[in-house]
N, C-alpha and C positions, 0 to 999 in steps of 0.2 A: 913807937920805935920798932916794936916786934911787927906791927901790918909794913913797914916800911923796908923792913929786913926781909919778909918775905917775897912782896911785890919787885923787889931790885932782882929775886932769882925767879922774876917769870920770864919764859919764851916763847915767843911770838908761837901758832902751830905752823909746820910747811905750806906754804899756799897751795900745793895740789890737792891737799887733805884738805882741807879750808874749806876750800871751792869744791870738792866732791860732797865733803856736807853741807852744805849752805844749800847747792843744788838739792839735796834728797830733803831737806825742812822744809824747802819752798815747797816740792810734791804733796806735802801736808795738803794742803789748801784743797788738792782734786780730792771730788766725791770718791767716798770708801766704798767700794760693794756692799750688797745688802749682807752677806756672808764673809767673814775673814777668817781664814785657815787658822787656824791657832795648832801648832806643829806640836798636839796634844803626845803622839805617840813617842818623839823627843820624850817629852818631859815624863809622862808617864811612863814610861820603859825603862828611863835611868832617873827614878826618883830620887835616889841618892846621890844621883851628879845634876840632877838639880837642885838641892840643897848645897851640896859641894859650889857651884855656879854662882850661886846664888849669894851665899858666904861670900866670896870671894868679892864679888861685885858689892855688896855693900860693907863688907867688913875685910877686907885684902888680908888671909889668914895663915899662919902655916903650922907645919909641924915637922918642922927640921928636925931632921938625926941628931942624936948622941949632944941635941942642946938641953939644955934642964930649963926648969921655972918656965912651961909653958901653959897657957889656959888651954884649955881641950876644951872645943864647937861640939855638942851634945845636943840635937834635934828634940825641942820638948813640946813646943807651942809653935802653933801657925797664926802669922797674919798676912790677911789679905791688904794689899795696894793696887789701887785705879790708877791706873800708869795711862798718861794720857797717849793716845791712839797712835799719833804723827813719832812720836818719841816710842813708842813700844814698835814702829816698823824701822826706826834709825837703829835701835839698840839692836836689833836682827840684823842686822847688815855686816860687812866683813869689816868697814869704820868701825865699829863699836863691838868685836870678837873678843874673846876675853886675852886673848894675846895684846889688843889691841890697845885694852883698858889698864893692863897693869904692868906691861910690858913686850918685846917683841921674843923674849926670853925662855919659854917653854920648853920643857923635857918632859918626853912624854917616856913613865918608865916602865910601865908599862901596860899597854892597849888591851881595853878589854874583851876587844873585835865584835863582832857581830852574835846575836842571842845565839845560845845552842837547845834545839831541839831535844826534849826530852819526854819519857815514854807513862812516868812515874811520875808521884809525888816522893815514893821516897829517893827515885834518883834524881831529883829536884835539888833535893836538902842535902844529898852525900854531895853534890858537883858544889855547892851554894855554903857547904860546910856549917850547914843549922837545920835545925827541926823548921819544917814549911807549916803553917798554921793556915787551917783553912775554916769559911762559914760554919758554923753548926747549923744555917739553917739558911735555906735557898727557896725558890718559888718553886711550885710547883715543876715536872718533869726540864728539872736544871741536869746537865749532863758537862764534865770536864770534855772540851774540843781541841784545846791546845796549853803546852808547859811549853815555858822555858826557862832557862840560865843565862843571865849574861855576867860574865867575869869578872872579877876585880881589875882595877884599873887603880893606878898612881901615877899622879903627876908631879914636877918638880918645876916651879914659877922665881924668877927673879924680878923683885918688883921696878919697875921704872916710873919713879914721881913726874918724870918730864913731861912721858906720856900722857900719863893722867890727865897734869894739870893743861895739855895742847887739846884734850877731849874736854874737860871742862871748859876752856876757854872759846872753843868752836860753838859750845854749846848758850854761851853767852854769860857761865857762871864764874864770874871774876871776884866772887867776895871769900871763896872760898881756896885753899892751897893745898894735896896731900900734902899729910908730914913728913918733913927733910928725913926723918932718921926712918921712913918707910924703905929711902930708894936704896939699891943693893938688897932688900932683907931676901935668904934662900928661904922658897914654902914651899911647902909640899901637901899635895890632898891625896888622900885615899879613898876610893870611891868600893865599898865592900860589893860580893856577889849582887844583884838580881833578881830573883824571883816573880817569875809571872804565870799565874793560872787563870787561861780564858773558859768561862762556863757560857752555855748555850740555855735559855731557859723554854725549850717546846720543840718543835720541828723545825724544818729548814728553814734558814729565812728569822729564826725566831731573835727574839732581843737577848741583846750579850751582855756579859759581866766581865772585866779582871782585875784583878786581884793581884798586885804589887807588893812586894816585904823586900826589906834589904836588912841591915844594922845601919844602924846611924854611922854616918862617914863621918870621918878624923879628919876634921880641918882646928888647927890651932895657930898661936900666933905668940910670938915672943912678950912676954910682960913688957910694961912701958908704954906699950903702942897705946894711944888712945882710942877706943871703939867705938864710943858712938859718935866721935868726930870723921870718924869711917865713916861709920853709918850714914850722917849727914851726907855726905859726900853721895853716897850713892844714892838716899832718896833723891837727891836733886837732879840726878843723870836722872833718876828715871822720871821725871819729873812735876815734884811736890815743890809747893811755892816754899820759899828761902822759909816765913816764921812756922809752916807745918812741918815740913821736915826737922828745924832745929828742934822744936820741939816733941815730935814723935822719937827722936833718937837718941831723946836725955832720956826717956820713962821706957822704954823698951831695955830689955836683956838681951844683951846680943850676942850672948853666950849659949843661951838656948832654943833660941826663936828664929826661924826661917820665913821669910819674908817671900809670899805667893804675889808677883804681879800676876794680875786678873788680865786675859787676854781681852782684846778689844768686841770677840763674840760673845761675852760674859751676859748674862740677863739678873744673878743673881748670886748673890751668897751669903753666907752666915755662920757665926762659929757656934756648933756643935761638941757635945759630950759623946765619946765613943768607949762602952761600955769603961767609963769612971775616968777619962782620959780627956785633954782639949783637943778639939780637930775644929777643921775647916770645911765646909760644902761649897761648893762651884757649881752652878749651873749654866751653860752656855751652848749655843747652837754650832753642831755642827754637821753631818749629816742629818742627824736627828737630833731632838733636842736630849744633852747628856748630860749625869751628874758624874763630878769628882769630890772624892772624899778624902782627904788628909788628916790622918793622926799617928801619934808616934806613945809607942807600949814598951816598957821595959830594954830600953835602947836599941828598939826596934822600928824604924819606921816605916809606914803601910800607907797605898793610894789604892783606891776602888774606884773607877769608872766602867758608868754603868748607862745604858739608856732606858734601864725601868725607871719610876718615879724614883723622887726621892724618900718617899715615905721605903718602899723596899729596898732601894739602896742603903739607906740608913738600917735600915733590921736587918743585911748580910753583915754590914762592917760591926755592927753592934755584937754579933751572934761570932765573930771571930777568935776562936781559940787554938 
């Protein structure tokens, strides 16, 4: 009764959209470069709006004004997902934008515009409004090259299930519905300051390190909503077969764990302790071959990419105080 009551409120998606995606799937099939950009400084740069992002797309979350009883998104644990290649270059596309996925609906309240140039670490943390913690211990003749700041940023989302369920539907996923009582919900992300310190480790030319911190960003979500029926939902856009997803999204937290799709340059990864914490390592080609390092410290969350190995990557993020 209940699959029959759902199914009677699907809508077909517009056939312009249809046909603009069905074209970019069929693209799958052509050979990939030996290299694929993975648009690392995006992510790395707004680490906390890629958790923010990230929430979103598989947990549609908010944290509406002056509503009460709601769960608060606390960045604790990272896992990584193999997001199949053809579907990690659809979900970059303007089809699959996060306006796109949850709604046409966005207020942006406010931009947190482009990095600001800074001279200090302690004018780092006055503009960033926190203590900046940096290595206690680097390689040899490591040298601070570049700071910056980038601003807080909040958004305001009005969810739309229609949408969703005409992205799901393009995509071929018909067993599953967002929930009715998602559509209308008002959410809002906060995306805290920035922090980034580039260290140089030798002379010119030598290998680089930075050094990412923000606060864990305020994504929440009204009680009621079910999460890992969320959750499902978005492993399957990204796309994990129907019995892996359902089952990774009953045993996952999705209150505290951010979900790293692995770019398609990915060579390796592994979850890691950072100094008594769970993080994540990323290995993946791209100029050169680089590690990224994800963990999150007293409601603080930190990324290191690095192109030393990973044995020294791991002893800066470890040596972090």
């Amino acid at each position: 009764m209940e699959d029959a009551r759902m199914y009677a409120l699907r809508q077909d998606p517009p056939q312009e959209f249809a046909a603009r995606l069905k074209e970019r799937l069929l693209r799958e099939d052509e050979a990939l470069p030996a290299r694929r950009e993975w648009p690392l400084m995006k992510m790395a740069a707004s680490i906390v709006a890629v958790a923010a992002i990230s929430a979103l797309l598989t947990v549609p979350a908010v944290r509406a004004s002056a509503v009460a009883f709601l769960a608060l998104f606390r960045i604790v644990n990272f896992v990584a997902l193999e997001v199949d290649p053809g579907r990690f270059k659809a979900l970059g596309s303007e089809e699959f934008s996060l306006k796109q996925l949850i709604g046409q609906h966005v207020q942006e309240i406010q931009d947190p515009g482009p990095a600001t140039a800074v001279l200090s670490v302690a004018q780092a943390g006055s503009l960033a409004g926190m203590d900046v913690r940096e290595p206690a211990w680097l390689p040899d003749g490591s040298r601070i090259i570049e700071m910056s700041v980038t601003r807080e940023g909040l958004a305001r989302v009005t969810a739309d299930t229609t949408r969703l369920n005409q992205v799901m539907d393009a995509l071929g996923i018909t067993d599953l519905r967002a929930p009715d009582r998602l559509d209308g919900q008002v959410m809002t992300v906060r995306v805290p300051p920035v922090v980034m310190v580039r260290y140089q480790h030798g002379g010119e030319g030598a290998r680089t390190t930075r050094l990412f911190q923000a606060r864990s960003p305020e994504v929440t979500m009204p009680t009621g909503v079910d999460i890992a029926a969320l959750g499902e939902i978005g492993l399957r856009i990204a796309g994990l077969p129907r019995a892996e997803a359902r089952q990774f999204a009953r045993v996952i937290d999705w209150n505290s764990t951010m979900i790293l799709p692995l770019p398609p340059n990915s060579t390796s990864f592994k979850q890691v302790n950072i100094a008594g914490n769970p993080g994540i390592a990323v290995q993946y080609e791209d100029s050169s071959d680089t590690t990224m390092i994800l963990w999150s410290s007293g409601g603080r969350v930190f990324g290191l990419v690095s192109i030393q190995e990973m044995e020294q990557a791991l002893a800066m993020a470890n040596s972090v105080r």
